[in-house]
C-alpha positions as CSV (number, residue, x, y, z in Angstrom):
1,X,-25.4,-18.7,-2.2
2,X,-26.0,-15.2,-2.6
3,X,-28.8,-14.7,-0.2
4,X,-29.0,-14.5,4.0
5,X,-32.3,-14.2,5.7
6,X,-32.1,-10.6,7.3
7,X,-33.5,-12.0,10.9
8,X,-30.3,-14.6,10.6
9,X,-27.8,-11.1,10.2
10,X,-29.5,-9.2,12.8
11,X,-29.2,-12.4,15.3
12,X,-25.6,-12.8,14.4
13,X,-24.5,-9.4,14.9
14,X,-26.7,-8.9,18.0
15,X,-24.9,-12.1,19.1
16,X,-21.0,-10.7,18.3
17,X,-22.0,-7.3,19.7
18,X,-22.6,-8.8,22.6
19,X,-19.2,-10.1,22.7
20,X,-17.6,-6.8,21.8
21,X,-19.5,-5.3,24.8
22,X,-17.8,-7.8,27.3
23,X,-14.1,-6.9,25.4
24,X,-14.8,-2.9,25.0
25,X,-12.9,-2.8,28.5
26,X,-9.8,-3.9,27.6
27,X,-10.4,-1.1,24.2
28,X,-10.9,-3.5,21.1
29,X,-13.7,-1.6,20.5
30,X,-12.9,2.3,22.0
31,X,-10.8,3.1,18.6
32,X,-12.7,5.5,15.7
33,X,-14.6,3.5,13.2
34,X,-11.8,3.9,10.4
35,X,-12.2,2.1,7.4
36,X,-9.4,-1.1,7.2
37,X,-10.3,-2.8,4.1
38,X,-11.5,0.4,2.1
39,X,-10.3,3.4,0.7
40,X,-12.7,5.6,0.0
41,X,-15.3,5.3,3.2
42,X,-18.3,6.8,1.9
43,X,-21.1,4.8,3.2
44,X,-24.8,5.9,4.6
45,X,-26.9,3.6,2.1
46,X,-30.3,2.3,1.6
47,X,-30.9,-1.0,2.9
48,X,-31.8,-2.6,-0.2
49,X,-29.2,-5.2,-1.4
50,X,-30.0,-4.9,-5.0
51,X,-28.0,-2.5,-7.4
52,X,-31.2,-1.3,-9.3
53,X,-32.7,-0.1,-6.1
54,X,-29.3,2.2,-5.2
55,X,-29.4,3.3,-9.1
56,X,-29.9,6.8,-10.6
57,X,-32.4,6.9,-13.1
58,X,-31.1,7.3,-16.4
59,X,-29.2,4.3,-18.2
60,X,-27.4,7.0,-20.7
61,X,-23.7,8.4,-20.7
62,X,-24.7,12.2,-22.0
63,X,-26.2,13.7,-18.6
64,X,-24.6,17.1,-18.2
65,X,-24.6,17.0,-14.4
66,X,-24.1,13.5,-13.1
67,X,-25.4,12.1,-9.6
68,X,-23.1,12.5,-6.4
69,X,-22.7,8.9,-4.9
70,X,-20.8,10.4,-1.6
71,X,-22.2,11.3,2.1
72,X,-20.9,14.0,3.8
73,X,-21.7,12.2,7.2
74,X,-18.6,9.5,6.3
75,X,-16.7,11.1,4.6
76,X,-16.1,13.4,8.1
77,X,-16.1,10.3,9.9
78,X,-13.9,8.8,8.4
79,X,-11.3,11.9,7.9
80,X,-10.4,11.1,11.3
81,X,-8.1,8.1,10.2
82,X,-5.9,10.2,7.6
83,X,-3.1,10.2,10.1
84,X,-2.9,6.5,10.7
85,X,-3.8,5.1,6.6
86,X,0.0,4.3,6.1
87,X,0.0,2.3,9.3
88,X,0.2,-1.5,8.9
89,X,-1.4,-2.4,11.8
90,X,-4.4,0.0,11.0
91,X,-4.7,-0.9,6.9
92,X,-5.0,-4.3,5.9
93,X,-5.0,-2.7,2.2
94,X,-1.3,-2.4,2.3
95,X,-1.3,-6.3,2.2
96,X,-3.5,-6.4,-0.3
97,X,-2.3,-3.7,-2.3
98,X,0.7,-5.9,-3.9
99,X,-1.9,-8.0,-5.8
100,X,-4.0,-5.6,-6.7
101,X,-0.9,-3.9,-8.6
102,X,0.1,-7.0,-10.3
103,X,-3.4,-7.7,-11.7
104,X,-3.4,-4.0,-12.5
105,X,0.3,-3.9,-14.5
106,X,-0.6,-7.3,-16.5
107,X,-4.3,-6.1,-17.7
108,X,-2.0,-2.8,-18.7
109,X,0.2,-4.8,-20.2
110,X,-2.2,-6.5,-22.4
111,X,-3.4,-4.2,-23.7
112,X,-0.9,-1.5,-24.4
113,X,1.7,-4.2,-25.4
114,X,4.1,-2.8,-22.5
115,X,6.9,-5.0,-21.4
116,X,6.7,-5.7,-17.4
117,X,9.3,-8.0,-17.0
118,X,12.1,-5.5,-17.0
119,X,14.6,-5.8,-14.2
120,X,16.0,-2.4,-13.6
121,X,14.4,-0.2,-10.9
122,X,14.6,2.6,-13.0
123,X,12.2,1.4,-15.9
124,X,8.3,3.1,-15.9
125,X,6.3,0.4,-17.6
126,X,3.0,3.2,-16.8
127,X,5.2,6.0,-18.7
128,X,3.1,8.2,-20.8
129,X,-0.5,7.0,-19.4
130,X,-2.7,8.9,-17.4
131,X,-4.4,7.6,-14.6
132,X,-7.0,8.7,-12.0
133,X,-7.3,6.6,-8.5
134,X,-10.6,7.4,-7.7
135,X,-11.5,7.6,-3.8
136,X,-7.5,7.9,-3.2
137,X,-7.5,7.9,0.0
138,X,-4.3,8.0,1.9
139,X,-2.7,7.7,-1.3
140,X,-1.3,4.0,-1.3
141,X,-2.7,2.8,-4.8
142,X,-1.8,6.8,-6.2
143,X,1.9,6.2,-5.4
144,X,2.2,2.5,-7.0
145,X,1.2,4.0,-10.1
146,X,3.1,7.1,-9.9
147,X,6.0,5.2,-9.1
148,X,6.0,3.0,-12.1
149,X,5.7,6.2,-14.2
150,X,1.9,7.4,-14.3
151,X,0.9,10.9,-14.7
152,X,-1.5,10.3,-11.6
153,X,-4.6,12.4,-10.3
154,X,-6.3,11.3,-7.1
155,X,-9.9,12.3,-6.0
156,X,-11.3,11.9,-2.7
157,X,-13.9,13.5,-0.9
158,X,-12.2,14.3,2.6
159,X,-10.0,17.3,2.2
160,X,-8.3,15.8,5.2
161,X,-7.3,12.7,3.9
162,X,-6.0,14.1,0.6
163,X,-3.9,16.3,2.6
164,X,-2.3,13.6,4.4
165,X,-1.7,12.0,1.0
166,X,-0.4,14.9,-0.3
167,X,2.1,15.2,2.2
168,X,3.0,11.4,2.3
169,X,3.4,11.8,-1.5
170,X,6.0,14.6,-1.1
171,X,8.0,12.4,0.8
172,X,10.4,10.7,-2.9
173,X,10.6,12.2,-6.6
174,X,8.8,9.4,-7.9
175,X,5.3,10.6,-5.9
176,X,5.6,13.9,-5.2
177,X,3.7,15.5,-8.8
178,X,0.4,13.5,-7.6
179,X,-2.5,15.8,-8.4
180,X,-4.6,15.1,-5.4
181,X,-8.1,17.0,-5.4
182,X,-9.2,16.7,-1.8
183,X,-13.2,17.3,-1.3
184,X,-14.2,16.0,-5.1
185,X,-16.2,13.0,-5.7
186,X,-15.6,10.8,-9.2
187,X,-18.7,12.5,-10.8
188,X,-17.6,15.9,-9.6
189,X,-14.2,15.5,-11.8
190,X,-16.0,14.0,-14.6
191,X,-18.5,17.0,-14.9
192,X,-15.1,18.9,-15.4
193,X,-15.3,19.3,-19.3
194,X,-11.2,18.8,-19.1
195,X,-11.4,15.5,-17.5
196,X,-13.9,13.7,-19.9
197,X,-12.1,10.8,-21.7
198,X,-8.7,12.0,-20.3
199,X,-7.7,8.7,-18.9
200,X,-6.2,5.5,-19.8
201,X,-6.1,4.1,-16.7
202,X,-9.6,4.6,-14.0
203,X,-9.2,2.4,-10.8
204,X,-12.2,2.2,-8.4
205,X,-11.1,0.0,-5.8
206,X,-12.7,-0.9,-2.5
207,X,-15.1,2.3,-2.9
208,X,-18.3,0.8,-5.1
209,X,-19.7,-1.3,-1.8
210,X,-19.3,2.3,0.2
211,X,-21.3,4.6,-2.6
212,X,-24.5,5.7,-2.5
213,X,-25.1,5.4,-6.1
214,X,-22.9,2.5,-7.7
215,X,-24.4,3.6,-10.8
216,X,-23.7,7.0,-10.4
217,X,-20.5,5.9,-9.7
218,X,-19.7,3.9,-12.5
219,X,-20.7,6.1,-15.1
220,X,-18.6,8.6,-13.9
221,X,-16.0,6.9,-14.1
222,X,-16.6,5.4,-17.5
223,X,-17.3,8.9,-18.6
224,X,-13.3,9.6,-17.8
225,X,-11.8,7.1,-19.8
226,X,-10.3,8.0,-23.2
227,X,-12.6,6.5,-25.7
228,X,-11.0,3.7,-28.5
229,X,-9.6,4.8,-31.6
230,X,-7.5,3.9,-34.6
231,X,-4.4,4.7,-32.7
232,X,-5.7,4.1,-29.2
233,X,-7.3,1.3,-27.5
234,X,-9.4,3.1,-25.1
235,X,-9.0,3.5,-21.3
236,X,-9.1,0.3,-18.9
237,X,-11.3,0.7,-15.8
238,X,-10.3,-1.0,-12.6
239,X,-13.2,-2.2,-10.1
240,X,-12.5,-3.8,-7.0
241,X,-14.8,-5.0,-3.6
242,X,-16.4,-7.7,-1.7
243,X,-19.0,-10.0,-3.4
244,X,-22.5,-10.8,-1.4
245,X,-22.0,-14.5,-0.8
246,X,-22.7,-16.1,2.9
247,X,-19.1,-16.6,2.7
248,X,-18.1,-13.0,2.3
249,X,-20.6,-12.3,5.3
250,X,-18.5,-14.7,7.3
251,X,-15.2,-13.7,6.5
252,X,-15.6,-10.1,6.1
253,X,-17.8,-9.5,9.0
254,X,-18.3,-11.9,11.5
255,X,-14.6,-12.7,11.2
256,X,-12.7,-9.4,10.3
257,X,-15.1,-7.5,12.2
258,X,-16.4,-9.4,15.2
259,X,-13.8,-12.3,16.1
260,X,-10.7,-10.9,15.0
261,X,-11.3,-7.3,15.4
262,X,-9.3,-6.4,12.8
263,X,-12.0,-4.5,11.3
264,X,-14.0,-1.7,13.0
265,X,-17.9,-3.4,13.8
266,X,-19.5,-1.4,11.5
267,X,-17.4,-0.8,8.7
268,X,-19.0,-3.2,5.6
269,X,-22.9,-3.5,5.4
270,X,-23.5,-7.0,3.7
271,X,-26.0,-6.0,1.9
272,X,-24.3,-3.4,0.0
273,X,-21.7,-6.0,-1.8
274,X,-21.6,-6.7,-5.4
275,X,-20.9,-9.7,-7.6
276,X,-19.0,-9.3,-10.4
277,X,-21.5,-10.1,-12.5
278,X,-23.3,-7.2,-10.6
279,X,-20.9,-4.7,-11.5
280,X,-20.6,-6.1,-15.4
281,X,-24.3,-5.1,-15.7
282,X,-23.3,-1.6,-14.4
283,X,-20.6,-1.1,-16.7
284,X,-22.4,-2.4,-19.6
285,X,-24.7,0.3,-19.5
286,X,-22.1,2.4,-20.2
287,X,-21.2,0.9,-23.4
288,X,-17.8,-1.2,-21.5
289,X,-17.2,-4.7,-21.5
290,X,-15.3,-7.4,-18.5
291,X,-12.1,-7.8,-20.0
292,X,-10.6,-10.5,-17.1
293,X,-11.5,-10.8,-13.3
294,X,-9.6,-12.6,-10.0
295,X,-10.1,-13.3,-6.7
296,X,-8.4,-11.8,-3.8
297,X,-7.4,-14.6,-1.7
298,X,-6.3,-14.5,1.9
299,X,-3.4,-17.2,2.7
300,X,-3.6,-19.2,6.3
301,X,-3.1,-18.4,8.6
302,X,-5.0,-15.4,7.9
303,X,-3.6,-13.1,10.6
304,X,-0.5,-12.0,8.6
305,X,-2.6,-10.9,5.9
306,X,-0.9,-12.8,2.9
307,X,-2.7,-13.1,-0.4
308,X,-3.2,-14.0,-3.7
309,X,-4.9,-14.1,-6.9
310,X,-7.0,-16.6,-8.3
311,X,-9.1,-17.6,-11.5
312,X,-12.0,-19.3,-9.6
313,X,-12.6,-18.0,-6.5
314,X,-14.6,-14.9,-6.4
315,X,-16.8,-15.7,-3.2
316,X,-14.8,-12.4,-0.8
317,X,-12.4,-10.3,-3.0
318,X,-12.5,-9.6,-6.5
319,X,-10.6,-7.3,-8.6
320,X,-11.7,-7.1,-12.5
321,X,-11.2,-5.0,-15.5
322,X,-13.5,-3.5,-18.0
323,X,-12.7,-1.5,-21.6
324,X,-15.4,-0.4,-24.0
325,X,-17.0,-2.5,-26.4
């Protein structure tokens, strides 16, 4: 079930906002509207659920100038969180971010023939590959690649949240060379002539629901991954989000963000979340391909934020990957 009558949504949240109004006193709902399960907040959409009406027209990969999928209204919003993003209690994405690695390292893996099941703390498995965490953040995905040896660059439009990355970053040897580029948007770098097919490795995740322009987005993106040849498979891309099921829409919003709290009111928009089989039909217009997908599965009881990753559930969290053709 993919669709829910919009009079149903606007009963329900009226409903929990109502509740939230009887608990604002005790301040459950006085903290900033910070972003928990994202990390690139970049919101401010139409209110069309379908992908082809949030498009840019277009279906090539040559446009000189490319689209700009970010609103300058969230992204200072949301620049007000960069001091709490490696806060437990304040990012459920530190949870998640464990699975999200170990779908990443296999897909890698695969497909560079790397060898992941080395025991010593000192091997890079990512050694030699260049990759880009697009809408960075507070830098938590950035550092897990660093970290296991990638020559890492991280774009996100708040200057103010790179910065705190930056200086999170500078904290060990393994993160401190991050090339964070505060107040750039993904099509920004890649009408950067330098940038174009740079990459092996392009992760997107948690940002595609908050664009503007998912399209705009995603050919971007694809337009910074190093293209196939006889010595080089081609770059991976990384998407992950929240699909549009009635499920998602009680779990993601009525529970993270109404009855548990543990979501700002406000941050997701239903409407705005993609299937995978959504996002395929973005990619594929830029001449890539799904190579595997999983869902991101929360663990009961749900309040300690345990998860996992499975081959048949993609009704909430999905995480796929995507090489060209």
């Amino acid at each position: 079930m993919n669709s829910i009558p919009r009079k149903m949504i606007q009963r329900t949240e009226h409903c929990f906002r109502k509740r939230a109004l009887v608990t604002s006193s005790f301040g459950s709902c006085s903290f900033p509207r910070n972003s928990l399960y994202q990390q690139h907040p970049t919101c401010a959409f139409s209110s069309s659920s379908s992908v082809s009406s949030r498009s840019s027209n277009g279906d090539d990969n040559t446009r000189s100038t490319l689209n700009n999928s970010v609103s300058s209204e969230e992204v200072s919003k949301f620049s007000a969180m960069a001091s709490t993003w490696w806060k437990v209690d304040h990012n459920p994405l530190i949870s998640m971010n464990p699975i999200r690695m170990s779908f990443i390292l296999q897909q890698i893996a695969n497909q560079h023939k790397i060898n992941i099941e080395h025991t010593s703390s000192a091997y890079k498995p990512l050694s030699n590959l260049k990759a880009l965490d697009a809408g960075c953040g507070g830098g938590l995905l950035s550092e897990s690649l660093a970290r296991l040896g990638a020559n890492v660059t991280a774009v996100d439009p708040s200057e103010e949240v790179a910065k705190a990355a930056r200086i999170h970053s500078m904290k060990q040897n393994d993160t401190k060379d991050i090339d964070y580029k505060g107040g750039m948007s993904v099509e920004e770098l890649a009408n950067m002539e330098e940038y174009r097919h740079s990459f092996d490795i392009v992760c997107v995740l948690e940002v595609i629901e908050h664009a503007t322009d998912p399209k705009s987005l995603m050919q971007g993106a694809t337009s910074l991954l190093k293209q196939p040849t006889d010595t080089h498979p081609g770059g991976l891309l990384f998407v992950s989000t929240i699909n549009r099921t009635a499920k998602s829409y009680a779990v993601a919003i009525v529970g993270g963000e109404y009855l548990t709290q543990k979501l700002p009111i406000g941050t997701h928009d239903w409407r705005q979340f993609l299937s995978p089989k959504e996002v395929n039909q973005l990619v594929q217009n830029f001449g890539m391909e799904e190579v595997d997908k999983k869902g991101m599965i929360l663990k009961p009881p749900f309040w300690d934020l345990k998860w996992y990753l499975d081959s048949n559930d993609f009704d909430v969290n999905w995480i796929g990957s995507y090489m060209h053709k």
